[in-house]
C-alpha atoms as one frame of an Amber mdcrd trajectory, in Angstrom:
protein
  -0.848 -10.397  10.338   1.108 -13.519  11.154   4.313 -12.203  13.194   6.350
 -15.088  12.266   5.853 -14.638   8.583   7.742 -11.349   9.541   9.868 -12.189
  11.641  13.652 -12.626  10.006  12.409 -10.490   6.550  15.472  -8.620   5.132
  13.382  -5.458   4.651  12.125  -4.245   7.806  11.622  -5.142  11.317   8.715
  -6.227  13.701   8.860  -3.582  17.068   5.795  -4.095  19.813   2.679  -2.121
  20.092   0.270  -1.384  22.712  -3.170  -0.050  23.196  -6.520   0.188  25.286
  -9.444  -0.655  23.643 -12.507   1.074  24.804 -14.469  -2.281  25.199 -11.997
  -5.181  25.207  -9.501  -3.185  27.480  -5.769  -3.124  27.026  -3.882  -5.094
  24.363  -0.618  -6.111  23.038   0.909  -6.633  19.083   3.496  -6.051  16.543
   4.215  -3.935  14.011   6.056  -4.002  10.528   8.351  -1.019  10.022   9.763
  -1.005   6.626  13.444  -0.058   5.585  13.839   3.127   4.166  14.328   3.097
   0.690  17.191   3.596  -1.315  17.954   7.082  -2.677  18.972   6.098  -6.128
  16.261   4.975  -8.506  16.819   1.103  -9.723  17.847   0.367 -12.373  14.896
  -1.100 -14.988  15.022  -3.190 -18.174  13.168  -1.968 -21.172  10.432  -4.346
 -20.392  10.173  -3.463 -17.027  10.721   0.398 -17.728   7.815  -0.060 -20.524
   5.683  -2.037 -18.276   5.605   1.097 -15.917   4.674   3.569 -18.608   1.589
   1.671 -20.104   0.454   1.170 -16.112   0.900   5.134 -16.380  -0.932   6.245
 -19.324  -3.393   3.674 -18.235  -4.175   5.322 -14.800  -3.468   9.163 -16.304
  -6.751   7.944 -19.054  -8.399   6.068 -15.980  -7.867   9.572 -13.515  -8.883
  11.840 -16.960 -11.931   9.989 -17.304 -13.162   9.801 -13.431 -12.984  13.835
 -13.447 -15.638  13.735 -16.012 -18.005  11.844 -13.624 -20.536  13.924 -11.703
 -20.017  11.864  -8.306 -16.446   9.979  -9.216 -16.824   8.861  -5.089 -19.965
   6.434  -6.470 -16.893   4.281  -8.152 -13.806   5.092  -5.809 -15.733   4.113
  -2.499 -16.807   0.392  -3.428 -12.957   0.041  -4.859 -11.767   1.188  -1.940
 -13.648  -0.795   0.394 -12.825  -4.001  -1.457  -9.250  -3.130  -1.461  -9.005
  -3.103   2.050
């Protein structure tokens, strides 16, 4: 994470950390702590609003068809790990 990129953002704050690792000993870094988020729901446009429900149904027929799977961790494991 590059602190600076961070630094003045409207929609959280940067607050210091500090550890000890086993090996490298003690060290020093920054987090990002969002803001909360608002209460009220935003306001969406129809495309927007529409946009959200297809991404839905899509995942609901993605999640529907992974229960079928005998071992659905042979697919969520490599997507995972190239998320991160």
């Amino acid at each position: 994470m590059k602190a600076e990129e961070f630094a003045d953002s409207p929609t959280g704050i940067l607050i210091p950390i500090q550890g000890t690792h086993p090996r490298f000993g003690p060290w020093e870094h920054v987090a990002f702590v969002p803001s909360p988020l608002p209460l009220e729901t935003p306001t969406l446009s129809a495309t927007t609003f529409n946009a959200v429900a297809r991404a839905r149904a899509a995942l609901a027929s993605l999640d529907s068809s992974a229960r079928q799977l005998p071992h659905p961790g042979l697919l969520r494991r490599p997507t995972l790990r190239r998320e991160a």
